[in-house]
N, C-alpha and C positions, 0 to 999 in steps of 0.2 A: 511338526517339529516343535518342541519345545521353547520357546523363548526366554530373556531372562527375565523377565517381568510376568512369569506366567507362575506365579505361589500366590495361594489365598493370603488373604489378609491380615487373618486370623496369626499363620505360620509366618506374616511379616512383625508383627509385634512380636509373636513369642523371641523371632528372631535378638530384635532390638531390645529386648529384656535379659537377654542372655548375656549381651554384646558384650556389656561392662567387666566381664571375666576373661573375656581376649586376649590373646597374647599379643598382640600390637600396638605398638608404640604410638603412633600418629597419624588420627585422619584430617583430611583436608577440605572441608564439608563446603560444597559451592552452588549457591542458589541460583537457578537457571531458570531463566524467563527468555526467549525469543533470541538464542544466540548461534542459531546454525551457521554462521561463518568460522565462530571464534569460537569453538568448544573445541576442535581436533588441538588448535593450534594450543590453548591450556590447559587441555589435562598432561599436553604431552611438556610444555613448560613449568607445570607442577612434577611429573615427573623426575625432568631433569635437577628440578632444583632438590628433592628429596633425598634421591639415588646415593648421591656421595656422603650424605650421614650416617648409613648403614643401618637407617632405620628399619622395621618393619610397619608397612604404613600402606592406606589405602586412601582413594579418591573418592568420594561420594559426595554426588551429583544430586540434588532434588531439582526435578525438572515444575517448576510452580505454573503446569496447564499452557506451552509452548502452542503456536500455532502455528509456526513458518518452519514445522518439518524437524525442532531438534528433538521431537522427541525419538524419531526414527535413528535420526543419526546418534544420538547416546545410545541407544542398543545395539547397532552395529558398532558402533566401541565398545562399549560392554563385550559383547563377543569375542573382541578381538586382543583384550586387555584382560590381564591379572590382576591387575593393580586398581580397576575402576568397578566399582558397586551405583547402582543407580534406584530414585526412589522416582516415581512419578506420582502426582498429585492427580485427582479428579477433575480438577479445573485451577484456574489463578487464584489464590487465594490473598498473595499478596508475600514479601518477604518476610513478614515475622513471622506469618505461618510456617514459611518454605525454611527460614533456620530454627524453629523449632524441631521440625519434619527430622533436619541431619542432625540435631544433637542427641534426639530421640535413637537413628538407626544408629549412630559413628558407636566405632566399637573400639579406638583406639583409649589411651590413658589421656592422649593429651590434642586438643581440635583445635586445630587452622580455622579459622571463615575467611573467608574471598570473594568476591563478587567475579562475576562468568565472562565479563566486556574485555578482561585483559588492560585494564588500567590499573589494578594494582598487580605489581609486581614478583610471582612465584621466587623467585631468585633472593626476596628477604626471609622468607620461611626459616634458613639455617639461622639467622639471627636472632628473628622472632624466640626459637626455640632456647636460643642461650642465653637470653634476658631472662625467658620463663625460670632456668635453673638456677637463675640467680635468688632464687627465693618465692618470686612473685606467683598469684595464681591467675592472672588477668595483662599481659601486656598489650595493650592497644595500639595500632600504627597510628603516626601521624604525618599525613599529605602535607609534607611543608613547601614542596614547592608542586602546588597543585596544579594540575593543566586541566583545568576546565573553565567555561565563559566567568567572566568574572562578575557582570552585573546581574543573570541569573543563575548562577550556584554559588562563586567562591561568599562573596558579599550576603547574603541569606545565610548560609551556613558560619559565618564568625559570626553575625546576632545570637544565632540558634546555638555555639557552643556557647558562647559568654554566658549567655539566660538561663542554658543549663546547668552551667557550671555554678553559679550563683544560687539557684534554687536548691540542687540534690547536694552541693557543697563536696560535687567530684569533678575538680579544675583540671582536667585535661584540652589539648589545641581539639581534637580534631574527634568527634564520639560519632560522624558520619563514616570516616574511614571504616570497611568491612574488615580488611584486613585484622586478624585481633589471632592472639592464643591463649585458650581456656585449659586449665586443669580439667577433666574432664568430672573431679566429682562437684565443678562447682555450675557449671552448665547443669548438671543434675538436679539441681536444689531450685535451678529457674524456671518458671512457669512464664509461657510468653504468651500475651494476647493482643489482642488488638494491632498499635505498629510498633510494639515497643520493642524492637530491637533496635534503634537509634539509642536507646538506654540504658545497655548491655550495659556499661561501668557502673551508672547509675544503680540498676537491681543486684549487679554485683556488690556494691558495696554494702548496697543491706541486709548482704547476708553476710558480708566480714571480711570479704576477700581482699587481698593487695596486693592493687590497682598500680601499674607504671604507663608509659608509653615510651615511643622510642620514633626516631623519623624513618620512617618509607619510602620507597619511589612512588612516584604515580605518573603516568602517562597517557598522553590525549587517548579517548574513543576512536580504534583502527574501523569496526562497523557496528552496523543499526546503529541505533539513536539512543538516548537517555529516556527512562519510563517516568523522572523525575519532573516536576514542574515548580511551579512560585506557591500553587494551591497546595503544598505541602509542609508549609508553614504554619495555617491553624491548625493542621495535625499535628504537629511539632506544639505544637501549646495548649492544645487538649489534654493528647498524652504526658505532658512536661509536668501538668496540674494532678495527674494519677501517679505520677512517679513520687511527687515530692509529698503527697497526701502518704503514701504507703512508706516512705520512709521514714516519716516523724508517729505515724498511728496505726500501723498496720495492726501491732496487737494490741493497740489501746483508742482505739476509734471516740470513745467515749468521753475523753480527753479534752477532744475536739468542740462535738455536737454538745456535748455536757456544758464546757467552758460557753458556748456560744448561746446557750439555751441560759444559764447564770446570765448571762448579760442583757438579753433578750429583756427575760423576766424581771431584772432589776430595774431598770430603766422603766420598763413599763410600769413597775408597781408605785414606782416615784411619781412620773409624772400621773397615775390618777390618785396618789394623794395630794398631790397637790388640784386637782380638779375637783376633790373632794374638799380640800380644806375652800375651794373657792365657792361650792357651792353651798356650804354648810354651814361656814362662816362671815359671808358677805351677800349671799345669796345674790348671784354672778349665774349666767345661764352656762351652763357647761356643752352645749348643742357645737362645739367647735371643732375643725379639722385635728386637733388635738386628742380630743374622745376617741376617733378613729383610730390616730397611731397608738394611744395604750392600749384598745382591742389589739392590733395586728399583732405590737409586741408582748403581751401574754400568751395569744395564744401560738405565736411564732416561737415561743419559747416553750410551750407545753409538747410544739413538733417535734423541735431540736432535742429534744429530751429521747422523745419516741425512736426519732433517730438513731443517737447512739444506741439506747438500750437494741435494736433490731441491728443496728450495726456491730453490736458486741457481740452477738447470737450466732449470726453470719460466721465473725472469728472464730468463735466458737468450734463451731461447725466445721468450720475451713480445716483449721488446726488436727480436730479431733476425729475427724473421718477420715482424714490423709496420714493420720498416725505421724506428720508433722511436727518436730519440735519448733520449741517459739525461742531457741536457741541455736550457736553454731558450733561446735568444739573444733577448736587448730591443734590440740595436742593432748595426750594424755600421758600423765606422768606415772610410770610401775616403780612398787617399790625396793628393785634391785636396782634403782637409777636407767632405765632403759627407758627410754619417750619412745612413742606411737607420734607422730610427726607426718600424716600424709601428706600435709602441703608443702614441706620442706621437700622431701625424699625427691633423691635427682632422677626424672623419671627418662629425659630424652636426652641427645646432645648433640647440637649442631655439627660441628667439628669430630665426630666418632667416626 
């Protein structure tokens, strides 16, 4: 018998390339890691919370490499459900993969994300959706009264927004909360690697979008555990250092390496004329820990040089093999006065 998981690979991409021209309003895209208690009981609370907007909308589930059995149990719902599409990964890859995975297949105009534990709340989705039509192409929840431990998560996660918010210069409470809804062409435009989906508003913003938030419910963990630790922290400030690098230089990397390699090499060339005027004019031994740092910084700056120019190449590259512009258009003005306005255009509505 055929299961639902059983199409080449091949015909799941073509699938997901097509998706974009759907006729469906909203999917719900939910990244599943080890939650066989709590999936029957959420897809069927995302259900309920959908139903009454008279959307047209689906559930899609990326199961990210489960080992306690959900992957069985999402195909027995699969089977048993219209409403629910499922992607399984080859193994755990991690969450930015697993919401890459659904923004990749979701076929809707407009994507929910959620986390699978059943602490954020299916029952704000209608709202979520009517902040969206207010204009915005990005509204993000925010866990204002959050029920998690306080000295390891809530405490870590307000350093971790503050730091953020400071660096990428997108002041939101809470850029942990999953709960979020994306315009669908603007998840488009994003490329996730590494963990960077704690940075969704972040990379959104640097491609133009705007970014609200709004408050959520959230509620304690009913089962299993949190996959979350303290050791998530230097990741959080690794990735926070690539966010805020690609928001000020992404297409001008050279900017950077260039200005720092000018510095490098100034300084260096100072201090060995001055090593030079000591030795040439007073005849002074120059053999000093001094001689070293103008070595390091010339030719630290002949690096930082190399640098950009290979970092520029890269953009290059980046830009021009992905047929990528190094630009975003919000509107296009005809001239019978009629605007092309895709992120305005009311595409859902909670209340319909």
């Amino acid at each position: 018998m055929t299961t639902p998981f059983s199409v080449a690979p091949s015909q799941l991409w073509a699938s997901a390339r097509l998706s974009k021209t759907s006729g469906l309003d909203l999917s719900v895209v939910v990244p599943i890691y080890n939650e066989y208690d709590s999936l029957p009981r959420l897809v069927e609370a995302i259900a309920q919370a959908v139903r009454p907007t008279g959307l047209n909308y689906e559930i899609l589930c990326v199961d990210d490499g489960s080992s306690d059995g959900t992957t069985d149990r999402l195909q027995q719902l699969v089977s048993d459900r219209a409403d629910l599409r499922a992607v399984i990964l080859r193994r755990n890859y991690g969450q930015t993969a697993a919401m890459a995975a659904g923004f990749q297949f979701a076929q809707g105009h407009v994507v929910i994300t959620m986390d699978g534990d059943l602490q954020n709340d299916p029952a704000d989705i209608p709202m979520l959706l009517d902040k969206l039509n207010e204009g915005y192409d990005l509204v993000s929840g925010w866990r204002k009264n959050r029920q998690d431990a306080t000295l390891s998560r809530k405490i870590p996660s307000q350093i971790a927004n503050w730091l953020i918010g400071r660096v990428t210069g997108v002041k939101i409470h809470d850029y942990g909360c999953s709960l979020k809804a994306y315009r669908a062409e603007l998840v488009a435009d994003m490329n996730l690697y590494g963990e960077l989906h704690r940075f969704l508003p972040a990379l959104a913003f640097i491609e133009g979008a705007r970014i609200t938030e709004m408050p959520v419910r959230h509620h304690a963990r009913k089962f299993g555990k949190s996959k979350y630790g303290l050791d998530r922290t230097f990741r959080v400030v690794m990735d926070l250092m690539t966010v805020a690098f690609m928001r000020k230089f992404l297409t001008r990397p050279m900017h950077v390496f260039g200005s720092l390699g000018l510095i490098s090499t100034f300084v260096g060339f100072v201090l060995g004329l001055y090593l030079t005027s000591l030795k040439l004019g007073f005849g002074e031994s120059i053999n000093r820990p001094m001689l070293i740092l103008v070595v390091v910084l010339l030719l630290g700056g002949v690096q930082l040089f190399s640098f950009g120019l290979l970092a520029e190449l890269l953009m290059r590259t980046y830009h021009e093999s992905q047929g990528r512009p190094i630009y975003r258009v919000r509107a296009v003005l005809q001239p019978d006065d009629e605007t092309i306005d895709n992120a305005n255009a009311k595409v859902v509505s909670g209340n319909r």
